[in-house]
N, C-alpha and C positions, 0 to 999 in steps of 0.2 A: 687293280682289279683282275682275279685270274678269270680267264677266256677258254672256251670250250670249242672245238668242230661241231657246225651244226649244217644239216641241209634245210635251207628254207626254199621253200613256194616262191616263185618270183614271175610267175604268172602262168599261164595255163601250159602246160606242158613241158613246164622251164625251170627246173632246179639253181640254187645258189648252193656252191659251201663258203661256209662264211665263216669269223669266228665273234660268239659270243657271249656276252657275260654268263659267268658259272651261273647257276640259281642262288642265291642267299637260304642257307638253312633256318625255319620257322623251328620255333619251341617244340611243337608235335609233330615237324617234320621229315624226314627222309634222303638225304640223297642219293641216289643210284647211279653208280656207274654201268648207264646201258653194255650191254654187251651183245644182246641180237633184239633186233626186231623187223619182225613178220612187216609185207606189204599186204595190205586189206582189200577188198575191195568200192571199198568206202574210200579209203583214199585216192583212190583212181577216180574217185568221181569228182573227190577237189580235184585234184590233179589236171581233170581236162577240164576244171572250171563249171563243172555241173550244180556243184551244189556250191553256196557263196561261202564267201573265208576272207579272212582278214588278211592285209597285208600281211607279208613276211611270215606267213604259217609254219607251223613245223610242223609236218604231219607223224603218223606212228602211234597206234596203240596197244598193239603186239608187242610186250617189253620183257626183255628177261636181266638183269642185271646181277650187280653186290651192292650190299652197303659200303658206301663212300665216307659217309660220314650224317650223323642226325641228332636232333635236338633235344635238349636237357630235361624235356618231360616221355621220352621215350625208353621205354623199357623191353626187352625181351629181345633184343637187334644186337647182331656183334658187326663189327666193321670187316671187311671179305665175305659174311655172308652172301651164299647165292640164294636171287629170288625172286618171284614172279611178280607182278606187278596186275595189279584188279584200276584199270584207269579211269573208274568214274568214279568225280566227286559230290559226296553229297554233303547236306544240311546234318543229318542225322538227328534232328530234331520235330520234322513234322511229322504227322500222322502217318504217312505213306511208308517214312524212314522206321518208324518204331513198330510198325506193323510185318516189317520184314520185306517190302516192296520199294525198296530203296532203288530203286530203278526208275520209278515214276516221280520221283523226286520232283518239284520243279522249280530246284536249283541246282539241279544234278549239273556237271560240268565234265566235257569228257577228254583228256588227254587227245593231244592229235590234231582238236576240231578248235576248240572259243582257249585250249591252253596250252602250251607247248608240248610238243608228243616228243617221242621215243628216236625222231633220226636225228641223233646227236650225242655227244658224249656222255651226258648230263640229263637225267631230268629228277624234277623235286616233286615230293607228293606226300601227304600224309599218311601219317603210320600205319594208319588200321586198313590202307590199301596195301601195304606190305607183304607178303607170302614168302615164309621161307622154301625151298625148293627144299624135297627130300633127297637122301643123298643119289637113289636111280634117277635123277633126272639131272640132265646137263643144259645148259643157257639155250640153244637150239631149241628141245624138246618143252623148258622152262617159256618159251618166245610163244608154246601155241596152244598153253591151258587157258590162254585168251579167248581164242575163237572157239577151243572144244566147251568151254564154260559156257558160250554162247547158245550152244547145242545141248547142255545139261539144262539147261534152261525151261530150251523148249519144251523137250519134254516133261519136264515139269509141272511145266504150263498146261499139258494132256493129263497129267499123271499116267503116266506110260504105265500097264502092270505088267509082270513077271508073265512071260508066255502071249501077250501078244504080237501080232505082227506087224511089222513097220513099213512103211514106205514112203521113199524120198524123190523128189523130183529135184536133178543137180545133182552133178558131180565134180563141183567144185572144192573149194576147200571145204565150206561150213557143210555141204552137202558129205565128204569126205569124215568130219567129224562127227557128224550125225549118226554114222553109218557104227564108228566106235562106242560111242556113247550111247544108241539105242540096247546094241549087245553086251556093254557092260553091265546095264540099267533092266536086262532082264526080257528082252523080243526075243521072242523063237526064230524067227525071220527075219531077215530085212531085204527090199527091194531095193532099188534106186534106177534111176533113168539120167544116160552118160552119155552126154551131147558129143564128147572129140574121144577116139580108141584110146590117149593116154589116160582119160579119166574111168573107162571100163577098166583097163588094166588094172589103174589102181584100186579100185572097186573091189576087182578081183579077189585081187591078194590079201584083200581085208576082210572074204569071205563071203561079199550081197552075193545077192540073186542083179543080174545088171539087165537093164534095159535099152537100148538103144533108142535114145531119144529123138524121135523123126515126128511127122503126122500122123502117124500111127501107135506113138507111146501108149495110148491110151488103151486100144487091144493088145498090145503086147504087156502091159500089164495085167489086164484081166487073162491074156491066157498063163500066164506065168500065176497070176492067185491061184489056179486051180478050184473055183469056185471057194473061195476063201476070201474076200478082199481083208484087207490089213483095217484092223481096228484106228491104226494112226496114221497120216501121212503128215509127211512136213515138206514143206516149199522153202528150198533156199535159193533161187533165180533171182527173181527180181526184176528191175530192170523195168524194160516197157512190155515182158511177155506176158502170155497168156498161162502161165505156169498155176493159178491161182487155182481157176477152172479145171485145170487135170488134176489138181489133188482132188478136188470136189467129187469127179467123175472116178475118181478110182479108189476112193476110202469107201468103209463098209457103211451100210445106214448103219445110222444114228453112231457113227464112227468121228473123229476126232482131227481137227485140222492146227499145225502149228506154222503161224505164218513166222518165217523166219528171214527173205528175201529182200531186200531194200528195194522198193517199189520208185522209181526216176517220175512217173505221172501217175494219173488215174486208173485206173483197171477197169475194166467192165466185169461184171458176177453173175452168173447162172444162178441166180437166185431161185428162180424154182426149183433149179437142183436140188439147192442146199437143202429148203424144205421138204422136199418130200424127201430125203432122205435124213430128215430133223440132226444135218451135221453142224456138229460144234467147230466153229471157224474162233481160235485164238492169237491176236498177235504176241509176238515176244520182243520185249527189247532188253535187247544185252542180257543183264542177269544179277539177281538177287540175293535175297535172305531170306526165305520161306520158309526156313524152318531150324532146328540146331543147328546144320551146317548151312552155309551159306554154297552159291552154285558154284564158286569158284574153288571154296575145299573138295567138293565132287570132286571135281573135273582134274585138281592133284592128284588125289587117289585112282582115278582113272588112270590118269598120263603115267605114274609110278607104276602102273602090274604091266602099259602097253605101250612104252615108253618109244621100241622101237617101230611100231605098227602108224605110232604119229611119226617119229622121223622119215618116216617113206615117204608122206603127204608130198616132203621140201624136194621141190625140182631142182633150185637154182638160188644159189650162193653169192653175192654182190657186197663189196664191202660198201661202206660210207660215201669214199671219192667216186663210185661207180652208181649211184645210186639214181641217175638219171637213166642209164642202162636198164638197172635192174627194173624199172617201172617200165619202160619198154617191152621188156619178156614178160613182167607179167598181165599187162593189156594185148598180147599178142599168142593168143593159142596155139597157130601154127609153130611156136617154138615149143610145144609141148609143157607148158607150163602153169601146174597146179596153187604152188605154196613156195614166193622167190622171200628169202630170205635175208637180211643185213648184217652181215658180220661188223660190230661198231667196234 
């Protein structure tokens, strides 16, 4: 039986490399030879044991690889192909799937989390998650149409139009993608509010308006609208903050809220806010089929014209064997770090 390098979870904080069996190629399957994949920050939350996971996980759903090799009912795939990988599976059969909201699937299953993810040489998945990579985009840049998809998303989720103004609470990565994908997708503006000076930088360079994220975000957004608030905000924190309530407090009435953030417990809501200012609160998860193109074709076409606007995102480089490392820089801000990357 051929054997693969994989990192497995071996308990909170505690990486294995191991080696394990290849995947078995399905009829309408895939194999990808990973070549990078992105550290999430979902993963960090199995990682420190926050959220439950089965023995021996493999976490990763940032994937860029080639085709390796795939099954006898698959067509339009050559073997070296490079290409990105959409990690959630679904039924594609019930109501939610054929409607184009293949997200809410609920059999959806997602790389990384209940099936083996992307930190390994190896993973298997069906076809129609496949994505060829166009030729401006390299395995790197290929590793983070992931998360920018996640950000086509959201906005979707608003219907962003042409010429209105955005704002983002976070300057993380998905915060970082947002900031891309708001201004592909047509904002005059984009704010954002940048908790550590590496994440204003980066901000910078990608054009927002930056906020310095203190107890004050909140007027310093309003003075930065200039009596203008931004028709959208989107929250990508998370976490146990109060980040919910500042989008609330700084979107225009009757303005447009996309929850983008992995929420660890409960939140409390200003709910009178929301009301009188009759704001539309949406969550988002992951991302869909909503219409001809699916979020994940966007978000190629994005990554193809801004290819290297996302390679800035990546701070920091780890290959496989270093991959307990790398999880360390990226749980640790004080190393300055945005988007730590897996060279497989």
């Amino acid at each position: 039986m051929a054997t693969m390098k994989a990192a497995v979870v071996a308990g909170p904080q505690r990486f294995e490399i191991k080696d394990v069996p290849v995947p078995e190629i399905e009829p309408d399957g895939v194999l990808v030879r990973v070549r990078n994949c992105g550290i999430c920050g979902s993963d960090l939350h199995f990682f420190r044991g926050e959220f439950p996971s089965a023995p021996g996980l493999r976490l990763g759903h940032e994937i860029s690889g080639e085709v390796a090799a795939f099954g006898e009912h698959v067509t339009g795939l050559s073997e070296g192909q490079p290409v990105a990988i959409e990690p959630v599976l679904v039924c594609r059969t019930c109501e939610l799937c054929t409607s184009g909201r293949s997200q809410l699937c609920p059999n959806r299953k997602l790389l990384g989390t209940v099936l083996p993810g992307g930190l390994a040489e190896y993973v298997h998945l069906p076809s129609y998650l496949v994505y060829p990579l166009p030729d401006d985009i390299d395995f790197e840049v290929g590793a983070l149409v992931e998360p920018l998809a996640v950000t086509v998303h959201g906005l979707r989720q608003v219907n962003l139009e042409a010429g209105e103004r955005v704002a983002i609470v976070g300057a993380g990565t998905v915060g970082l993608m947002a900031v891309i994908a708001a201004q592909s997708m047509g904002a005059s503006d984009v704010f954002i509010s940048a908790r550590y000076s590496h994440q204003a930088e980066a901000a910078k360079e990608l054009g927002a308006n930056v906020i310095e994220a203190n107890e004050s975000s909140t007027e310093a957004f309003a003075t930065a609208f200039a009596g203008r608030p931004p028709e959208v905000a989107i929250e990508t924190v998370g976490g146990q903050n109060d980040t919910l309530n500042e989008a609330v407090t700084i979107v225009a009435p009757g303005g447009r809220i996309s929850i983008l953030g992995l929420f660890t417990k409960a939140v409390r809501l200003n709910a009178t806010a929301a009301v009188l200012k009759e704001a539309l609160l949406v969550g988002s998860m992951t991302y869909g089929r909503p219409g001809p193109r699916s979020d994940f074709e966007v978000a190629l076409d994005i990554a193809a014209s801004r290819a290297e606007e996302l390679r800035s995102v990546i701070t920091h480089r780890v290959s496989l064997d270093e991959i307990a490392q790398g999880f360390e820089i990226a749980a640790d801000k004080t190393q300055r770090s945005i988007k730590v990357t897996v060279e497989v």
